[in-house]
N, C-alpha and C positions, 0 to 999 in steps of 0.2 A: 413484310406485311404485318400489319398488326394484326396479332389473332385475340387478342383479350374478348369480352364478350361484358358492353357496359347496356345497361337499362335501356330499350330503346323506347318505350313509351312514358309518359307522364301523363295522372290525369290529375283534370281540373278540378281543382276544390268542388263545386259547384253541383258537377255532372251526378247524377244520377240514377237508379233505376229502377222509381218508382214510377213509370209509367210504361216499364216495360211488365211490372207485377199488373197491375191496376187492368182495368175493364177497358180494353181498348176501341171493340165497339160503341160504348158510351162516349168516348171521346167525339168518336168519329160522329156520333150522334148530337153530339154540342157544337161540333164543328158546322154542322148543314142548319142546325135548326135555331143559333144564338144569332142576335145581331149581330154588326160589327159594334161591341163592345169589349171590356176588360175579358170577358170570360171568353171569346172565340181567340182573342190573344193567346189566353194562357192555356188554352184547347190546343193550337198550333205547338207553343212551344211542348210540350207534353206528350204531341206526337212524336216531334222532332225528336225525345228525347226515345222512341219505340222503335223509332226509325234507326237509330245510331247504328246501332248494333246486326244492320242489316244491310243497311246501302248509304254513305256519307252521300251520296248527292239528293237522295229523296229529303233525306234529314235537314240537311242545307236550306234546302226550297221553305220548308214551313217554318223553321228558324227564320230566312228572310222573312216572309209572310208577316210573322209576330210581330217583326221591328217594323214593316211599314207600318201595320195598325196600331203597334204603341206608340210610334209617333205622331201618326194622322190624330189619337185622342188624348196625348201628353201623359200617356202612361207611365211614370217613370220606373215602377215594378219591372214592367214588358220591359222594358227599354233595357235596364238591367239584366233581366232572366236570358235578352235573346244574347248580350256581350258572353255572359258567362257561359251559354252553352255553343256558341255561334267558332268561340275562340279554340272550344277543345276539338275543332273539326279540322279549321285552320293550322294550327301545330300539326295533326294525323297527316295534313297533305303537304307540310312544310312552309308552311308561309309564317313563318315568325315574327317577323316584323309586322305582318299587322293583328296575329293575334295579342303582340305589345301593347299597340296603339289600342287595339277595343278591349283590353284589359284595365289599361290606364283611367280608358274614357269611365268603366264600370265604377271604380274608384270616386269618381268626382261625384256620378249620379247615387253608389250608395252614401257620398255624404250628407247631398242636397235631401236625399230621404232622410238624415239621421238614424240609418238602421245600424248598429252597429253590428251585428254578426255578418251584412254584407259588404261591408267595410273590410272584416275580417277574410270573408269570402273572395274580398278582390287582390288585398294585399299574395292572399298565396297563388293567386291566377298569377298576379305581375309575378313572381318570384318562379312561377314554372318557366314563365316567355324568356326570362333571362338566365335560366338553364341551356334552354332549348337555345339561344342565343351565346353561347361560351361566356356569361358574363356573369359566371361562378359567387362573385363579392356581393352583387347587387343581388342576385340571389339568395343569399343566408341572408343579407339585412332584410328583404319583404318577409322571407320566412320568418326569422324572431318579431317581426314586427305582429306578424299574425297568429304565431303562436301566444304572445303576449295578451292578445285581443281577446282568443278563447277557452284561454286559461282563466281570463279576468271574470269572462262571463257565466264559466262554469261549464261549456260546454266538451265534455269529452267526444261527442260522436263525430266529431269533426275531425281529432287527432290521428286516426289513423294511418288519413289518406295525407294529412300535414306530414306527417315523420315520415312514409315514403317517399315523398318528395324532396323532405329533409336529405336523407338518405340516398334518394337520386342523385342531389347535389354535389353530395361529399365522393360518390363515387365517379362523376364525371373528374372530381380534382385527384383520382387514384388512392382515395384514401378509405379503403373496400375495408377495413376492420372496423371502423370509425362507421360505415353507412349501412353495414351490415347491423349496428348495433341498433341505428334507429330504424330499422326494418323490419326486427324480429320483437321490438317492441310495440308496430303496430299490429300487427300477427295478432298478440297475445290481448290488445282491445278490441280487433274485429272479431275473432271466432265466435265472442259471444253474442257479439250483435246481429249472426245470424244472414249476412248481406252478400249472397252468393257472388255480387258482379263483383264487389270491394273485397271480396278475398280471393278470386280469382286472380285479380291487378296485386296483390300484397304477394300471391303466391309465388307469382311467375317473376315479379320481383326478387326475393329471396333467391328463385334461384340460379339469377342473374347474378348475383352478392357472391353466391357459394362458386360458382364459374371463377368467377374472377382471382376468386381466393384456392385455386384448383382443386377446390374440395368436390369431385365430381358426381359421387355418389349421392351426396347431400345435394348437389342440383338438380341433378335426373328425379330425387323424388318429391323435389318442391314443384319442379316443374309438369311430373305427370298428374301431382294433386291437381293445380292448377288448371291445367287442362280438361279434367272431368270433369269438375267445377264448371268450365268454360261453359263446354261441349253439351251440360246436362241444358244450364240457360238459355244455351245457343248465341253466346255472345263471337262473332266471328273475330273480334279484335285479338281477343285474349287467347281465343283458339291459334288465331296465327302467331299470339306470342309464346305461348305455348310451344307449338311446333318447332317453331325457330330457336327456342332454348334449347328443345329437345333432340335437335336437328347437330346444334354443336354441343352439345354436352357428348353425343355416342359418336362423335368426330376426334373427341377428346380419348373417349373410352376405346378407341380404334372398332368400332363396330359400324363401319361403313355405309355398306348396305341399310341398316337402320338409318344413319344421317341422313341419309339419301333420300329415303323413303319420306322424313318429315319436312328435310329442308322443300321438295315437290309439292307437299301437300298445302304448305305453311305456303308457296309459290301461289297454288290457282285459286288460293281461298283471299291473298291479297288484292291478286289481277281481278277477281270477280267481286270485289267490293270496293274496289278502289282505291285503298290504301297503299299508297304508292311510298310513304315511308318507311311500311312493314315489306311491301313487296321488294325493295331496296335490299333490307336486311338481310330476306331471301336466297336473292338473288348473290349476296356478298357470303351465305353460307354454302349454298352451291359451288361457287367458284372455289372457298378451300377444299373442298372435296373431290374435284376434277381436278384441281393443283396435288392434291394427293395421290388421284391415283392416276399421274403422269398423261393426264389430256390436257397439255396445253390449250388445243387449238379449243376446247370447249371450257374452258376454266377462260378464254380471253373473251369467246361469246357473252358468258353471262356477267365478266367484266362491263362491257361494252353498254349492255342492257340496264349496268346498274349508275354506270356514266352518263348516260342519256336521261336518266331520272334527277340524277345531280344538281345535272347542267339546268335540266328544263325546271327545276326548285333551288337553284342557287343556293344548293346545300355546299359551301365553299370548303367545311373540314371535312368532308367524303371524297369531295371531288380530289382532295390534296392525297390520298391514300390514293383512289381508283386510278391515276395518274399512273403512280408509280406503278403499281401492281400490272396493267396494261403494258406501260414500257417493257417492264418482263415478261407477260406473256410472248408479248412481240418478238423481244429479243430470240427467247427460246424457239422459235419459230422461224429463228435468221432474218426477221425485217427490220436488219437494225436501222433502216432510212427511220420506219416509222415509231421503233421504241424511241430511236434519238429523240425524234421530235414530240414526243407526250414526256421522255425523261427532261427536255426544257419545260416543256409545260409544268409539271412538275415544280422545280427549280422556282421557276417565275412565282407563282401561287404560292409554294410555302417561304418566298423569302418576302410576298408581301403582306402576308396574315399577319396581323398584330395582334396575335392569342394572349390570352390571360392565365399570366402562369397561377392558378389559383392558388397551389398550395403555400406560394411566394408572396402571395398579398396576405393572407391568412396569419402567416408567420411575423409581418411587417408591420399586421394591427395589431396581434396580440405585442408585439415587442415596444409599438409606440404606446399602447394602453398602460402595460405596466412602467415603463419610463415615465408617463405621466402621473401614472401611483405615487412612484417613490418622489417625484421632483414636489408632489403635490405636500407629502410626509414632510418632506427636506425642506420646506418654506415655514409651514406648521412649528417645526420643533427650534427655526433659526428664530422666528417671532417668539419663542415661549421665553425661548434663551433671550432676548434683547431684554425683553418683561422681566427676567428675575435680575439680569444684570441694573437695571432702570433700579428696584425695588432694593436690591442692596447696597447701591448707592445713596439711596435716600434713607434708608434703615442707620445706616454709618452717620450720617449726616446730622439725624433726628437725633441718636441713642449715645452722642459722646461720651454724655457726662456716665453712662451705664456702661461699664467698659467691661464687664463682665458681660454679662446680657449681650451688649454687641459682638461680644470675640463669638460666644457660642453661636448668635444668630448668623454669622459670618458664618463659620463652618458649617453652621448646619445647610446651607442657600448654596457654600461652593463646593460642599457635595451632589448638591443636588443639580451644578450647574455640570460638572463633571460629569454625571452623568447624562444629561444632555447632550453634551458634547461627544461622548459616547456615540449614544443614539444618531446623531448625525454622520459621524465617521462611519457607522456600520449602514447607514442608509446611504452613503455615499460610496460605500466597496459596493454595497448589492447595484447601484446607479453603474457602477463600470463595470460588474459582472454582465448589468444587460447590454451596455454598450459592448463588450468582449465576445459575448453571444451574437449578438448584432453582427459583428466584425466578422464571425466565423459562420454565421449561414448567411453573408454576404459573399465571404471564397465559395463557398459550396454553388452560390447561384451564380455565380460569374463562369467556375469551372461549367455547371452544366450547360449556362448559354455559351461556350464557347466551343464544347465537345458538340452541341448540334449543331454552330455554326458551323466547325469543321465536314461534322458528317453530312450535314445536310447541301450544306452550300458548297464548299472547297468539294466535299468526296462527290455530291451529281455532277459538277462540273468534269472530273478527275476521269467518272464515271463516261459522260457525255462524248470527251477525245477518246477515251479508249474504243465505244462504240464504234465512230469512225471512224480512226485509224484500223480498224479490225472490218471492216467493210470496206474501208480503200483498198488494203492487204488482198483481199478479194477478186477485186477486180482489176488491179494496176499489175503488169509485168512488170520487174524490177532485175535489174543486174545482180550477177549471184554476189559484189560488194555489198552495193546498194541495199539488196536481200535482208544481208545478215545485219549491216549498221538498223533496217526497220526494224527485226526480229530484236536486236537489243535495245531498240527505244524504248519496242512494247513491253519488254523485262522491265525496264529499269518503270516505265510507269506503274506496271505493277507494284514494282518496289514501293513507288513514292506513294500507290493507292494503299498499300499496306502498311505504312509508317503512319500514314494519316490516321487508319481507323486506329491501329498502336496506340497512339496519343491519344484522339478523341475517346477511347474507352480508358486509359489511366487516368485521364480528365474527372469522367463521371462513368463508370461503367454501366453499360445496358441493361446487363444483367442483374445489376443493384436496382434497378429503376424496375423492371419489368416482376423478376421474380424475387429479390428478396436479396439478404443478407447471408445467407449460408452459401447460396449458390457463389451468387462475387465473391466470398471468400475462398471457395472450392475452385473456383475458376483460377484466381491471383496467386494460392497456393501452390495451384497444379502447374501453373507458368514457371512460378518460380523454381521447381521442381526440377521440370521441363529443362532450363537452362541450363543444368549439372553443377552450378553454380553449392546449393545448398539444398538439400530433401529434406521438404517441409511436410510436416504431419497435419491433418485438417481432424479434429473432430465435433463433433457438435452433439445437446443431451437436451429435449423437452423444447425444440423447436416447432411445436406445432403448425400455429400459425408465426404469420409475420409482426414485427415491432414498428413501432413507430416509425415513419421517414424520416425522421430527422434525426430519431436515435440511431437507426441504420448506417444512414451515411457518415456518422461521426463513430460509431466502432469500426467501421469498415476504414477508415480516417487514420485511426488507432494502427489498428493491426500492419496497416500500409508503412505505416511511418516507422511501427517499430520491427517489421524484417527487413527494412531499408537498414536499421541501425545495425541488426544483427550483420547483415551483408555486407556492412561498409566496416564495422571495427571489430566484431567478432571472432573472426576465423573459425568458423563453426561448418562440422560440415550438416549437423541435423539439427532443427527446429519444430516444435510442436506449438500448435493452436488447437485451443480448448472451448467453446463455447459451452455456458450452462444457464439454460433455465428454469426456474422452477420455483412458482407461483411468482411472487412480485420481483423476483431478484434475478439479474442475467451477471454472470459474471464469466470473464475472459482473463484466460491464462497464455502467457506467449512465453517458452522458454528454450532455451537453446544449450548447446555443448561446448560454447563455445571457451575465450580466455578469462571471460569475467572481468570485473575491476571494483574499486572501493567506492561500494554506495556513499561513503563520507565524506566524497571528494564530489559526490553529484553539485550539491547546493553552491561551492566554487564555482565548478566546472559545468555545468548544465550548459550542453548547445538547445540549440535553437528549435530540433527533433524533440528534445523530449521535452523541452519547453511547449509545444506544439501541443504534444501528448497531455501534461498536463493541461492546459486550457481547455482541451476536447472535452478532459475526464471532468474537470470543474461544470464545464456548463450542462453537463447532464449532472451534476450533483450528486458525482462519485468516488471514489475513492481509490488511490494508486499505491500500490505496494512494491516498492521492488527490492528483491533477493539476489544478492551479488557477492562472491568472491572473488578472488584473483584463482585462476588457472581451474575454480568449480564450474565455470557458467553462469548461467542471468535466469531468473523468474521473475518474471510482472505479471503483477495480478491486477486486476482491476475488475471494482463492484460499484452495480447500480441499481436503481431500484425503477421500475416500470409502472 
C-alpha cells in the first residue's frame, strides 16, 4: 500500500474569501432588489463564493445562475468570474476534465477582455486541472507561464497561492525537497497579508510537505496551526484537511486512538458537505488504521467505500491502489475467488495507464535545453573560426610585399584561431558529457521501467496463480503423491515469486524510491552482510534530509558497483561505507581489507566497473580518489558538491 501522504487539495488562483468577510445580508439584499443585470450577476457569484465553504452544491446553484445571466447579457466579466470559481468545485468533486475544458474556455474570454492579470489568473487554473490530471509537464509550463505574467505586472499578492501550486506540482513528481521549498516561500508572503482562508490552505499544505519528508513533528504542528485557522473562519474544507493530516501524521506517531479520532471527524464533516474527494482521503486514512490494528474485515469496508467513490469519479490512479489494497484485504479474509479477481483488476488498470513519469520528462527537457545551449555555442564559435580563417587568407594575400607585418599578423590571428579551436573541442567534451549523462539516466529509467514491469506485471500475475493454486489446494483431494508434487510446485513458485522481487529490487530498489539513500544503502549492505560472503560496515554523518533523485540513484549506482568489485577481486573479508555530509559537500568513502593492487596499472587495465564508476562520478561533477597497495587494501573516495 502506498502510505505517503501528497497534497490532496489545490486551489484555484481565482477563489477567494472575500465574500465570506463582506456583509452577506447586503448581498442577499442586491440579490432580490437589482435587475437582471451586471450587478445581480456578480451578487450571485459573491454568494457562491460564501456558500463554498459550507455546502458545494448550494454554491454550485448560484455559480450556475451567474453564467446563465452573464450569457443572457454578454457579460464577459460574469462569464469569466463564474469559469474561475465554477472550476474550483469541479476538481473538489473530481471531475477534471471538465474543470480543464472551463479553464481553457477562461483563457480565451480573459484575452478577448485583454485583462491581463486574468489571463494570468487562467494560465494557473489550467496548470492546477493538469495537476489534478497526472499531466506534471503541462503543468510547470502554465505555471512559468503565469508566474511570468505576475511578476511582469508587479503583482505579489497573487504569488502565494502560485508557489503552492508550484509546489503541489513538484510534489506529485516525488520531488518533496524541491516543493517544500516553494511552500514555505509562500508562508513567509501570506502571513503578512493577513488572509486567514489562504493560510489556512498554505498551512495544511506544508504539512503535507513535512509528511512526506517524515519530519512528523514539524507536520503535526503546521497542520494543528492550520486547522484553528480553519476552524476559527469555519472553513469546512480546510477543516477536513486538517483533520486528515492530522489523522495520519499520529498514525505515523503510533498514537492510534488520536488517528482515529480525526481520521472520524475529518469522515462526517466530508459526508455532510459533500466533498467526496476529501471524504475519499478519509476513508483511505481509516483503512490504514484498522489495517494496523489487525481488522481486516473493517479496513476492506472502508476499502470498499473509498472504491465506490473512485469508480463513480473515474479517479483511475486511486482506483489503481484501492484494487490492490481490497485484493488483500480479501485475501486475508480467505476469499481468494474474490481477491483473485480485483488482483486482475488490478493488473488490467495499471498495465493500461499511461502515466507520466514526470521526473523523466523534467530530466529530458532540461538535457535537451542544455544540448541546444552548447550545439547553439558550437555553431557561433565554427562561424567566428571560418571569419578569421576567410580574413587571414586575405590579409596574406593583400600584405605580401610586407612580410614582416604579415608573418606577425599571421601569428597573431593563429593564435587566436587556436584558441578557438580550443573553445570548440571543450564545447564539444561538455556536448558528450551531456550526451554521457543522457546515456546514464537513460539505464537508470529503463532499469526502473523494467523493475515495475517485473513487480507490477510478471509478480500480480505470479501473485494471481499462487492465489489459486492455494484455493484449489483447498478444496481438491489429492493423492498423498500428487499431494506433495503440488506442495513443491507451490515451493518452487514461491521461489520464482522471490527471484523476481530479488531482481526487480536490484534493478531500481523501493527503498531508494520511497525513503531515500541511506536506507537502500543500509538495506544492500545488510544483504550483503547477510550472505557471509563479506561484512560490510554502513555508516552515514549529516543526513538530514534527502538529496537529490538523481544524485541518489547514482551514488547508490556507485557504492553497488564498487562492493561488486571488492566481492569479485578483492578477497576481503570486511568492508566499510562512509557517507558524509555537510553543508554543500557529500562525500563517500568505500574501503576494504582486502589484497589491494597498483593504482598505476588502473589507466591500462581499467574494466568496464570502474569505468562505470568513473562516469557516475563525472556527471555529478566529482571527483574520484583511489588509495591502493598490493596486500594493504583499496580506499575510494569520492567528493561532490550538492
Amino acid at each position: 500500500m502506498k502510505l505517503f501522504f501528497k497534497t490532496i487539495l489545490l486551489v484555484l488562483l481565482y477563489a477567494s474569501a472575500s465574500a465570506q468577510n463582506g456583509d452577506v445580508n447586503a448581498i442577499l439584499k442586491r440579490m432580490r432588489t437589482s435587475k437582471e443585470d451586471t450587478n445581480r450577476a456578480l451578487a450571485y457569484i459573491e454568494y457562491g463564493q460564501y456558500l463554498e465553504n459550507q455546502n458545494l452544491d448550494s454554491a454550485a446553484k448560484y455559480y450556475l445562475k451567474a453564467d446563465a445571466l452573464s450569457n443572457k447579457l454578454g457579460y464577459l466579466n460574469g462569464r469569466f468570474k463564474f469559469r474561475s470559481n465554477y472550476t474550483y468545485i469541479l476538481n473538489l468533486q473530481g471531475k477534471f476534465e471538465q474543470g480543464l475544458k472551463l479553464n481553457k474556455e477562461s483563457l480565451i474570454i480573459a484575452q478577448e477582455m485583454k485583462h491581463p492579470v486574468n489571463v494570468g489568473k487562467s494560465q494557473a487554473n489550467i496548470a492546477t486541472s493538469y495537476v489534478y490530471l497526472g499531466n506534471f509537464l503541462e503543468a510547470i509550463k502554465h505555471y512559468q507561464l503565469s508566474a511570468d505574467q505576475f511578476e511582469k505586472l508587479g503583482m505579489k499578492e497573487f504569488l502565494p497561492r502560485l508557489y503552492i501550486s508550484i509546489g503541489t506540482a513538484f510534489e506529485h513528481a516525488n520531488l518533496f525537497n524541491k516543493a517544500l521549498v516553494y511552500k514555505e516561500k509562500a508562508l513567509v508572503l501570506a502571513r503578512p497579508m493577513k488572509d486567514s482562508l489562504q493560510l489556512a490552505d498554505i498551512l495544511t499544505n506544508i504539512g503535507g510537505s513535512y509528511f512526506n519528508l517524515k519530519n512528523y513533528p514539524k507536520g503535526l504542528a503546521h497542520f494543528s496551526e492550520g486547522l484553528t485557522i480553519a476552524q476559527k473562519i469555519k472553513s469546512d474544507i480546510f477543516v477536513i484537511q486538517g483533520y486528515a493530516g492530522l489523522s495520519r501524521t499520529h498514525r505515523k506517531l503510533k498514537n492510534l486512538d488520536k488517528a482515529e479520532e480525526y481520521g472520524e471527524k475529518g469522515l462526517e464533516l466530508a459526508r455532510k458537505t459533500g466533498n467526496v474527494f476529501l471524504e475519499m482521503e478519509c476513508l483511505k486514512t481509516l483503512m490504514f488504521l484498522a489495517e494496523d490494528n489487525n481488522q481486516p474485515e473493517l479496513s476492506a469496508k472502508y476499502t470498499k467505500q473509498a472504491m465506490k467513490i473512485a469508480e463513480e469519479n473515474e479517479m483511475t490512479d486511486h482506483l489503481v491502489e484501492l484494487y490492490e489494497d481490497y485484493a488483500t484485504d480479501l485475501a486475508r479474509q480467505h476469499d481468494y475467488k474474490a481477491a483473485y479477481d480485483y488482483l486482475m483488476k488490478y493488473t488490467i488498470m495499471n498495465d493500461s495507464i499511461q502515466g507520466v513519469d514526470v521526473q523523466k520528462q523534467l530530466q529530458e527537457l532540461d538535457a535537451k535545453y542544455l544540448t541546444a545551449q552548447k550545439e547553439k555555442q558550437i555553431v557561433t564559435l565554427e562561424n567566428e573560426k571560418q571569419t578569421r580563417n576567410t580574413l587571414i587568407y586575405g590579409l596574406i594575400a593583400g600584405l605580401v610585399a610586407l612580410a614582416l607585418i604579415s608573418v606577425l599578423a599571421h601569428r597573431n590571428i593563429t593564435i587566436r584561431k587556436r584558441i578557438a579551436e580550443k573553445e570548440v573541442q571543450q564545447l564539444q567534451q561538455e556536448r558528450q558529457l551531456v550526451a554521457t549523462n543522457s546515456i546514464l539516466k537513460g539505464q537508470e529509467e529503463e532499469r526502473t521501467r523494467v523493475a515495475r514491469d517485473l513487480h507490477d506485471g510478471l509478480g500480480g500475475l505470479l501473485s494471481g496463480i499462487k492465489l489459486t493454486l492455494n484455493s484449489v489446494k483447498g478444496n481438491v483431494i489429492l493423492p498423498e503423491e500428487s499431494a506433495m508434487t503440488f506442495t513443491r510446485a507451490l515451493t518452487q513458485l514461491d521461489g520464482a515469486i522471490s527471484e523476481m522481487r530479488r531482481v526487480a529490487h536490484s534493478m531500481m530498489p523501493e527503498t531508494l524510491v520511497r525513503f531515500g539513500l541511506i536506507d537502500a544503502l543500509n538495506d544492500f549492505c545488510e544483504g550483503i552482510s547477510a550472505s557471509g560472503q563479506l561484512k560490510v560496515v554502513m555508516q552515514d554523518f549529516g543526513f538530514d534530509k534527502r538529496l537529490d533523485s538523481s544524485v541518489e540513484i547514482v551514488l547508490y549506482r556507485v557504492v553497488q558497483e564498487l562492493l561488486n568489485n571488492v566481492l569479485k577481486y578483492a578477497d576481503a573479508t570486511e568492508a566499510h561505507v562512509q557517507l558524509t555530509w555537510v553543508e554543500n559537500n557529500v562525500s563517500l568513502t568505500v574501503e576494504d581489507n582486502g589484497k589491494g593492487f597498483d593504482v598505476s596499472t588502473l589507466d591500462q587495465n581499467k574494466g568496464a566497473g570502474m569505468r562505470n564508476v568513473q562516469a557516475r562520478v563525472d556527471y555529478l561533477n566529482g571527483k574520484l580518489d583511489i588509495q591502493s597497495k598490493p596486500d594493504e587494501g583499496t580506499s575510494i573516495l569520492v567528493e561532490i558538491v550538492v
